[in-house]
Backbone as a ProteinNet text record, in pm:
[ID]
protein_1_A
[PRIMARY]
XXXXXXXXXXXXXXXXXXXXXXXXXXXXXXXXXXXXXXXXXXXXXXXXXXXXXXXXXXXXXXXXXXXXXXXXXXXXXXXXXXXXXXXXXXXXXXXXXXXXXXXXXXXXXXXXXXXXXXXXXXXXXXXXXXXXXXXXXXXXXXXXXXXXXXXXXXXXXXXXXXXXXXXXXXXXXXXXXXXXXXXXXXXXXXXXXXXXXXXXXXXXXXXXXXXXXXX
[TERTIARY]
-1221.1	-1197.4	-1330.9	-1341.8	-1516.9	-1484.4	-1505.2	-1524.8	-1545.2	-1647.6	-1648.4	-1538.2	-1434.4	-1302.7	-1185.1	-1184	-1179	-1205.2	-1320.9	-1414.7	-1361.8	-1365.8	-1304.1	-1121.2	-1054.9	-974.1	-993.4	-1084.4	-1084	-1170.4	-1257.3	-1308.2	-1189.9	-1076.6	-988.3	-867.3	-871.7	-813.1	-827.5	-987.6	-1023.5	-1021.3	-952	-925.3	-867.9	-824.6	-770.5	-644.5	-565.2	-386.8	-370.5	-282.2	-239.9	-65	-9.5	111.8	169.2	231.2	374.7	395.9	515.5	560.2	487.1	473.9	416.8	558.3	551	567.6	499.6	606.2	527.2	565.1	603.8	661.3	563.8	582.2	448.4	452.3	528	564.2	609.7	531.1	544.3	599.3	605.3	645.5	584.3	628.6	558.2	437.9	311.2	186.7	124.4	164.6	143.6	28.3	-27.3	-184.1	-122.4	-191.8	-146.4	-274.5	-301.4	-409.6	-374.2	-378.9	-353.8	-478.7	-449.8	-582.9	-493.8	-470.9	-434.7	-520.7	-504.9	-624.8	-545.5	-588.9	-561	-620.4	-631.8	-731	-763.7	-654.2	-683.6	-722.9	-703.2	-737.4	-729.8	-826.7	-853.6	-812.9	-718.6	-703.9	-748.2	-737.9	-734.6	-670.9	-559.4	-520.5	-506.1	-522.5	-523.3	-426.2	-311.6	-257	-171.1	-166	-88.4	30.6	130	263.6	275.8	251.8	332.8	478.8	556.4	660.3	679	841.7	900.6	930.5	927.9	1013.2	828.7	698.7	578.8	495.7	407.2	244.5	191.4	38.8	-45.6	-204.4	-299.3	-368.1	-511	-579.6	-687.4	-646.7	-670.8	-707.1	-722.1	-781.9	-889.6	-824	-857.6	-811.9	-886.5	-956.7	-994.7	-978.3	-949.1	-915.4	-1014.5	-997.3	-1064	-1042.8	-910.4	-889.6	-913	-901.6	-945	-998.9	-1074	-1232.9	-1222.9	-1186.4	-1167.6	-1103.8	-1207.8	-1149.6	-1064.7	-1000.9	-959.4	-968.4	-998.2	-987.9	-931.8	-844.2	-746.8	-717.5	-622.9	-507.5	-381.9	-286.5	-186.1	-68.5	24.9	170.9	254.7	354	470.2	562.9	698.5	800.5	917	987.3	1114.7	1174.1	1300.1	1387.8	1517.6	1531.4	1702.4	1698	1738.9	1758.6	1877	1953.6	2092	2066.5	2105.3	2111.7	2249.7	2294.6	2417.8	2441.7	2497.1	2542.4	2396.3	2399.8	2365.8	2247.4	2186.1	2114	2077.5	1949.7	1834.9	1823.9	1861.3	1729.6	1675.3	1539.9	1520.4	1480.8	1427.5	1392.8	1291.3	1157	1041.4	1023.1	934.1	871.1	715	612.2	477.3	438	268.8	214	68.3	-24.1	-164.8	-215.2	-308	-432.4	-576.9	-672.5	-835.2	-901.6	-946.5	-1047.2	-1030.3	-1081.1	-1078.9	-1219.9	-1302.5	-1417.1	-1376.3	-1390.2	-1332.5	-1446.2	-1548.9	-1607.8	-1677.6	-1633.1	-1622.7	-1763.9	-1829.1	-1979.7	-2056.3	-1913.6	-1937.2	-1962.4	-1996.4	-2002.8	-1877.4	-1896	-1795.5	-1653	-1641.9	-1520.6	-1458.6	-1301.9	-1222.2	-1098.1	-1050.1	-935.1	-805.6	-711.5	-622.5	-519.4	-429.1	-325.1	-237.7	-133.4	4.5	100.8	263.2	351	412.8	538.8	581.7	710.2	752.2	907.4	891.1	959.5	980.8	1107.5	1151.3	1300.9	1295.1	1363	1360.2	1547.6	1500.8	1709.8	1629.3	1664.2	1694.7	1767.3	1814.9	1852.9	1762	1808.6	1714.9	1678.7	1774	1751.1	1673.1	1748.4	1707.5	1665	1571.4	1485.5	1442.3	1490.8	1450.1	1428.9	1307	1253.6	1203.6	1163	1132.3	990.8	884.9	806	781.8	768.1	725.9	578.2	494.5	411.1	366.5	361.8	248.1	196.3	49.1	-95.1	-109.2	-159.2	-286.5	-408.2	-532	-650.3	-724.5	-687	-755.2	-819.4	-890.5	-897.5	-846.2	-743.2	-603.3	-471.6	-377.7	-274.8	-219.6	-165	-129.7	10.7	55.8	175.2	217.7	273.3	273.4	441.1	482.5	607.1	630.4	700.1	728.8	868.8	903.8	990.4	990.4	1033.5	1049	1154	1165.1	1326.2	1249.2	1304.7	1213.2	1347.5	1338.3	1408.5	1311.2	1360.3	1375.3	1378.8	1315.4	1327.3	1369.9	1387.8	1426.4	1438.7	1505.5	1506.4	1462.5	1334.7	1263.5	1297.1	1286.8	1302.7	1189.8	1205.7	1132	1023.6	867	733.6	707	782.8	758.6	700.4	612.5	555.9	696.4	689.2	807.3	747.6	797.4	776.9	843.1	843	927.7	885.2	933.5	907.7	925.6	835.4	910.5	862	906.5	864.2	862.4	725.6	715.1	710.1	751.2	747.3	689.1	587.2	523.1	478.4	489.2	461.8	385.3	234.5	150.7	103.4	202.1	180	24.1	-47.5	-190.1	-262.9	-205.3	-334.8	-276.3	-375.2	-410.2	-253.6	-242.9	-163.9	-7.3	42.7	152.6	232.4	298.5	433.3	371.7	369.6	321.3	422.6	451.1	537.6	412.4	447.8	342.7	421	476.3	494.3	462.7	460.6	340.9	423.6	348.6	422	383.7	485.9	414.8	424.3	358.3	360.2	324.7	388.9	462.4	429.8	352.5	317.5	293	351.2	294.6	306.2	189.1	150.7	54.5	71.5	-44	89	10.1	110.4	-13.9	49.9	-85.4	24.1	-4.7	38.3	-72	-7.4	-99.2	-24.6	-54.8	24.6	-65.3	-69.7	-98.9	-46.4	-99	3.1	-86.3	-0.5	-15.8	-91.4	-15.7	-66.5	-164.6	-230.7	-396.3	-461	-426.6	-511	-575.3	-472.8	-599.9	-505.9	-586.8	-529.3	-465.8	-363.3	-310.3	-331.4	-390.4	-467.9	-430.1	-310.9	-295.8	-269.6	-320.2	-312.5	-315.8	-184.5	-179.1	-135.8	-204.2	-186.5	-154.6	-94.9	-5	-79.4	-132.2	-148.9	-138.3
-559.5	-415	-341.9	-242	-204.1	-78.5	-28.8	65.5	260.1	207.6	342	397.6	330.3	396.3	449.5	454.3	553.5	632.4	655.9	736.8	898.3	931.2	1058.4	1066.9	991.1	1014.5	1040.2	958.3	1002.6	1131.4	1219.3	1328.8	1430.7	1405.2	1492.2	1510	1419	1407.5	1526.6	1510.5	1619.7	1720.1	1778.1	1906.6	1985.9	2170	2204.6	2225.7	2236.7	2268.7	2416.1	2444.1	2545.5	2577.7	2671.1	2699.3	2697.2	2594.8	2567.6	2405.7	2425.1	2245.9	2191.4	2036.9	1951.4	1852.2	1787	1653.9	1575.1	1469	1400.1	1378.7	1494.6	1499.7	1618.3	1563.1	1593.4	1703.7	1819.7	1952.8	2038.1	2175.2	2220.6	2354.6	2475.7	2616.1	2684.4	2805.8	2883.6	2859.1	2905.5	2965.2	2851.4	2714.5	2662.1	2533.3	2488.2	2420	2247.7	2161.9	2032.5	1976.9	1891.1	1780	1629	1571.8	1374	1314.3	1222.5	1103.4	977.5	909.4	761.6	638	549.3	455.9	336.2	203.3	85.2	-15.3	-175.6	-227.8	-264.4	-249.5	-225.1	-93	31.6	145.3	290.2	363.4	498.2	642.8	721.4	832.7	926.5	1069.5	1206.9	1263.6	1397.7	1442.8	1595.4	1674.3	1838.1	1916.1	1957.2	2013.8	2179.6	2245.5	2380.2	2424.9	2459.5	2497.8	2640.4	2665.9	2798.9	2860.2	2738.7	2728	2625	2641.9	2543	2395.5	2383.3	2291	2211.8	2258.2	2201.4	2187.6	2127.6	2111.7	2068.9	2129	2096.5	2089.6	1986.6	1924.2	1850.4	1831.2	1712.1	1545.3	1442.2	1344.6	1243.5	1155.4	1098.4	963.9	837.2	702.5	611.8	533.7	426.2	254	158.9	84.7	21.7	-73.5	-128.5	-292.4	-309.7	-467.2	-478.4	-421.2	-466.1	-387.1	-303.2	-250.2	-158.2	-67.4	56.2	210.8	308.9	449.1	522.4	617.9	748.3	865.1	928.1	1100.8	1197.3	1258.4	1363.3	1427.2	1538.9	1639.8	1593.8	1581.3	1510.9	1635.8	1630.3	1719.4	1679.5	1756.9	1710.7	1806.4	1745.7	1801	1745.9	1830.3	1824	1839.3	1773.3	1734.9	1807.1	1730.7	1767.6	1732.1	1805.1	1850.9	1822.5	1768.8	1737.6	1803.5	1909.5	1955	1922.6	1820.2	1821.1	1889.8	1915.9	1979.9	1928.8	1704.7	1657	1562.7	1603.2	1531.4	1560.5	1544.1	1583.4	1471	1483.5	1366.6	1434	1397.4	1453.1	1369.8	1425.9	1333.2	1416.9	1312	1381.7	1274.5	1348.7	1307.3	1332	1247.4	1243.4	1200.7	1273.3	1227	1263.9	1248.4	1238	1225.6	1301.5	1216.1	1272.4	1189.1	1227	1052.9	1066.3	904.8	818.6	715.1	561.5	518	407.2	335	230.4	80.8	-34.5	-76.9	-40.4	-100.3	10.5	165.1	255.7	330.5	278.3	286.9	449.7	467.8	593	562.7	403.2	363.9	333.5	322.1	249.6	338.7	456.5	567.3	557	544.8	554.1	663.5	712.8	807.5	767.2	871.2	742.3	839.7	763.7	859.2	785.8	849.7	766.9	825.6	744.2	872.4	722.6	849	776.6	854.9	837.3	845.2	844.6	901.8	918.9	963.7	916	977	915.7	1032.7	1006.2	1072.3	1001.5	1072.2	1038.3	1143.7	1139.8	1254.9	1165.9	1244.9	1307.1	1344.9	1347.7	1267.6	1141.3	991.6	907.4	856.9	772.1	831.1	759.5	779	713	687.8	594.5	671.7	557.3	626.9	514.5	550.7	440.3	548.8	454.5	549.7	391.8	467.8	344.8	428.7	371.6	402.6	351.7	366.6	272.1	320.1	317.8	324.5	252.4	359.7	360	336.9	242.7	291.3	314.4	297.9	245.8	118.8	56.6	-61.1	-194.4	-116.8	-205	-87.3	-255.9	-115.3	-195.3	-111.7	-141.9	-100.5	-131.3	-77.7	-124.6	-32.1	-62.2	43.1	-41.9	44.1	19.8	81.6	48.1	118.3	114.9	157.6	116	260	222.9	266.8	257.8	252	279.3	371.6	457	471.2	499	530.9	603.5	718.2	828.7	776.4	692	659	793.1	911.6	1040.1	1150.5	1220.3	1351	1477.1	1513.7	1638.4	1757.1	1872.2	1998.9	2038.7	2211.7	2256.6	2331	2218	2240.6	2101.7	2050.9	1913	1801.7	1728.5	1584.8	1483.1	1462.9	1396.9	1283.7	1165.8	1012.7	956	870.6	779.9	638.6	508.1	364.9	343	273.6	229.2	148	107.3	-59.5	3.4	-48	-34.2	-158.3	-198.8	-306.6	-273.7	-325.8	-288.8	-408.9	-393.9	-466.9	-376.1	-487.4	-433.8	-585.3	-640.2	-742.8	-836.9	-711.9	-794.2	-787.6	-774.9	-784	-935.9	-958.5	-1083.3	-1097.7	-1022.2	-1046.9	-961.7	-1029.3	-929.8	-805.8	-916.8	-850.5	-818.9	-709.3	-728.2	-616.3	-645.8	-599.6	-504.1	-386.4	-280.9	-223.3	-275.8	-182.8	-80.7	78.1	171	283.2	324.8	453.4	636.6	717.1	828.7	949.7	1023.7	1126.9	1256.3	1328.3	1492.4	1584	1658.2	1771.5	1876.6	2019.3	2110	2132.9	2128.3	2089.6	1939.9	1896.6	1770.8	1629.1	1536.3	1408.3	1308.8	1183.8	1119.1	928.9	847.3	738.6	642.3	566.3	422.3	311.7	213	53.7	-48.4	-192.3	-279.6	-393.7	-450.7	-497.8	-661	-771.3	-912.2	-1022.1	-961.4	-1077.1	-1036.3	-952	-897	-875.2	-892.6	-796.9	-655.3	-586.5	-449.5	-340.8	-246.8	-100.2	-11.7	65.9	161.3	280.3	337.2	494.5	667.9	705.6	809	912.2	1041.7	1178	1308.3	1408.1	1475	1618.9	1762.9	1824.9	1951.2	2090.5	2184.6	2313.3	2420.5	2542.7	2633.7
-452.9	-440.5	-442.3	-339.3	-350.4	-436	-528.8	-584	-499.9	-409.8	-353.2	-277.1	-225.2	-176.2	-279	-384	-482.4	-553.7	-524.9	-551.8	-503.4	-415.1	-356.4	-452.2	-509.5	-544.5	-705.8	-774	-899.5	-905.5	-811.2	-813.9	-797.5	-724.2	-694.5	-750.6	-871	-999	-1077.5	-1109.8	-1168.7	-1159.6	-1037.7	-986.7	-1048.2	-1109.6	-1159.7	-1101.7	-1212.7	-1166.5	-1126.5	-1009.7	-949.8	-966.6	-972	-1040.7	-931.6	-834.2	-774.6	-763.8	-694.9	-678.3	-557.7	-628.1	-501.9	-531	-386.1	-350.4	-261.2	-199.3	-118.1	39.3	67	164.6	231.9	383.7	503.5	541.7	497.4	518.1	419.9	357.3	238.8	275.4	160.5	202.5	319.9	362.4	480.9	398.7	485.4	437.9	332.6	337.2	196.8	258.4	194.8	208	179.8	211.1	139.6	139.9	65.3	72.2	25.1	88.5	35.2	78.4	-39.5	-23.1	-69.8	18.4	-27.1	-24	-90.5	-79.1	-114.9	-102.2	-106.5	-74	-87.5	-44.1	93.2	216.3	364.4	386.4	340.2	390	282.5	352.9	248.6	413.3	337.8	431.4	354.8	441.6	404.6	454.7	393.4	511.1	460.3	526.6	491.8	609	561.2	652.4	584.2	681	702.7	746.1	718.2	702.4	756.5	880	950.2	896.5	869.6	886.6	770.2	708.3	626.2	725.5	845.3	931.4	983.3	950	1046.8	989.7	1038.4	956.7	1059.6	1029.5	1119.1	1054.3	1095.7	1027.8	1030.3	985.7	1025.3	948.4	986.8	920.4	980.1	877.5	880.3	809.5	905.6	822.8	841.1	741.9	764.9	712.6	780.8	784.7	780.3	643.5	582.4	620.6	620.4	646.7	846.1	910.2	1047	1105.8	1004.3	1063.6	1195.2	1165.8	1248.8	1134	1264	1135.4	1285.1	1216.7	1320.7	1209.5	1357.3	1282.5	1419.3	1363.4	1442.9	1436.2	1512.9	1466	1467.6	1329.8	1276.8	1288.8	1318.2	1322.5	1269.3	1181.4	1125.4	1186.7	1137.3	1169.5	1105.4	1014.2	947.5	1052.9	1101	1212.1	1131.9	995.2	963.9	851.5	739.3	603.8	568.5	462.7	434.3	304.7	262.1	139.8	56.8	-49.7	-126.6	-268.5	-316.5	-448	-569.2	-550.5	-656	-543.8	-450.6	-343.3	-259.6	-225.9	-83.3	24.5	116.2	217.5	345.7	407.8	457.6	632.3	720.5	816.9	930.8	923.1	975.6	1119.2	1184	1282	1314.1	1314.5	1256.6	1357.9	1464.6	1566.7	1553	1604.4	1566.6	1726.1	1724.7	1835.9	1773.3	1875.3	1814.4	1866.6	1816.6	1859.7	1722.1	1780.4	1708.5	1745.5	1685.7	1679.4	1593.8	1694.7	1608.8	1500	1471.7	1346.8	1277.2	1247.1	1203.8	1165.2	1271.5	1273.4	1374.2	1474.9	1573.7	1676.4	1718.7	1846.2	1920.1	2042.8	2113.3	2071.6	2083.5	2021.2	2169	2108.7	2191.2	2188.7	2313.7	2250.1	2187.3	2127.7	2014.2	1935.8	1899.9	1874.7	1763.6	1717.4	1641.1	1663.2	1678.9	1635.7	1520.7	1427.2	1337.5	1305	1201.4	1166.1	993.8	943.7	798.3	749.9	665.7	599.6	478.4	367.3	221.8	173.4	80.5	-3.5	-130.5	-220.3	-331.9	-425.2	-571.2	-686.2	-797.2	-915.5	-973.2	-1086.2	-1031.8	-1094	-998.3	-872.8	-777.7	-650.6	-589.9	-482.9	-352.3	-252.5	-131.9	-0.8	37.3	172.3	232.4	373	502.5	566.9	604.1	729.3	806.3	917.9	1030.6	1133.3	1162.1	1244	1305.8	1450.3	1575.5	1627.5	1674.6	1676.7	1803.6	1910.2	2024.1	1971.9	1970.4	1931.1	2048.2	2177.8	2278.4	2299.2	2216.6	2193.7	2163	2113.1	2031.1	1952.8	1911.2	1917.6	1774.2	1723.6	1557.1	1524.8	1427.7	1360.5	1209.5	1166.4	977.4	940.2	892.8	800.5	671	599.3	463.2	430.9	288.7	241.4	84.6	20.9	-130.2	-172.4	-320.2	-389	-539.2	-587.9	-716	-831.1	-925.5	-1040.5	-1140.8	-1174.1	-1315.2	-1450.4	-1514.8	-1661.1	-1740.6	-1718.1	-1816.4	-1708.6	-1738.1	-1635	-1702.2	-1679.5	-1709	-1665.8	-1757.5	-1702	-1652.7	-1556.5	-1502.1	-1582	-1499.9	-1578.1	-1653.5	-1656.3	-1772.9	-1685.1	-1694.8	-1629.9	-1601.4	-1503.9	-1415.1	-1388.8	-1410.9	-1369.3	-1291	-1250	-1138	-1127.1	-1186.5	-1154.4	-1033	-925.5	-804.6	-744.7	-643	-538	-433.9	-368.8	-238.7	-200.4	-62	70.2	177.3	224.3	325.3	429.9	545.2	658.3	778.9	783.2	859	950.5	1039.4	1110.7	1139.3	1194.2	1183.6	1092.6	959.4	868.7	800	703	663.8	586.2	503.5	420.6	506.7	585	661.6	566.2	480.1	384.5	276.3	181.9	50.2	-19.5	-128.7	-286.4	-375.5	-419	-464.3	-574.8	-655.2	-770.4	-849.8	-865.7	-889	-966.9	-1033.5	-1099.5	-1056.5	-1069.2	-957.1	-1122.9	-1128.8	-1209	-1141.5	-1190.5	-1063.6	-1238.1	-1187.7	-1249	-1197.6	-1214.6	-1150.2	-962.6	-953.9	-785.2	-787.7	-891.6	-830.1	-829.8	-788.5	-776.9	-752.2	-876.5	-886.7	-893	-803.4	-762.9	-806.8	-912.5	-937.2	-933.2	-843.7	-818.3	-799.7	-807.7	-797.5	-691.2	-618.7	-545.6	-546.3	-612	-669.1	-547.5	-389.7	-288.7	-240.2	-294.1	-247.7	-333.8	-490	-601.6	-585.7	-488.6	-468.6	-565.6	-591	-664.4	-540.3	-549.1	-478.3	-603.5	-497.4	-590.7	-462.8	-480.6	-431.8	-521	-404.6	-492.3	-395.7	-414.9	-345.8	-427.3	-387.4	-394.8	-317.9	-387.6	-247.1	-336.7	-217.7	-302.3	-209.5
[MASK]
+++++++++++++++++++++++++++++++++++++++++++++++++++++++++++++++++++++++++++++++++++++++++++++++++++++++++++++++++++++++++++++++++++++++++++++++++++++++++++++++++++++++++++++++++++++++++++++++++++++++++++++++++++++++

């Protein structure tokens, strides 16, 4: 694990708290700001995006890929498609696309043009939690794809303002990397507007270190 790709996340830890709700979902209030940094031992992103609208976002970011050596940086779009609001339950369902360039050994040479689209959908209570994203990748050079899906549980149910936890498993499949399939067990803590993700995942020994905030 190299140390410096968490680095930008434990600085942004330290950030001060701002008084509304975050989650983790790719589209926030009208007028509302987002920032994510995810990291892991194939790859470290960024992503900063803007909310016109409750239903959009629009954005810069930035990914780099650590296990097969290529970065991108783009303009990223979201889009809430369809909202199921129930009495005792949420799920939601996005649609995620990107373009900007790629460079396969993240050096600035040899940049190619490059894009993603992807798919996301989540349900949850305010016990249990499951979601799916899938994404495939133009680099111009080559072409990629990675999905996952997790399944979370509530050890206690907090009121509003109180530090919120969540146990959960992620599964993830990213075909060409070394390790295809891998199991990520991680815990998420929801405070405020910040959201701070720590997991381990056993068939790589790497840290999963995410952190996202909304203001």
């Amino acid at each position: 694990m190299k140390p410096h790709r968490y680095a930008g996340c434990a600085l942004a830890i330290g950030l001060a708290l701002a008084p509304l709700n975050a989650d983790a979902r790719p589209v926030s209030y009208p007028s509302g700001w987002t920032v994510m940094q995810m990291n892991n031992g194939d790859m470290s992103s960024a992503h900063i995006h803007y909310s016109p609208t409750f239903t959009d976002s629009i954005g810069l970011y930035s990914e780099r890929n650590w296990g097969e050596d290529w970065h991108f940086t783009g303009v990223q779009y979201n889009r809430l498609v369809k909202r199921w609001n129930k009495p005792n339950s949420q799920a939601n369902l996005y649609l995620k696309a990107a373009v900007g360039q790629a460079d396969p050994f993240g050096d600035g040479a040899d940049v190619e043009a490059a894009g993603f689209v992807g798919i996301g959908a989540d349900w949850e209570t305010r016990r249990w939690f499951a979601s799916y994203e899938g994404r495939a990748y133009d680099l111009g050079f080559d072409q990629d794809a990675r999905q996952s899906a997790r399944i979370g549980v509530a050890p206690y149910i907090g009121d509003y303002g109180d530090l919120h936890t969540w146990l959960m498993l992620q599964v993830e499949n990213q075909p060409e990397a070394e390790t295809p399939t891998t199991l990520t067990p991680l815990v998420r803590f929801f405070y405020d507007v910040q959201l701070l993700e720590i997991g381990y995942t056993p068939e790589t020994e790497e840290l999963m270190l995410n952190w996202i905030v909304r203001f």
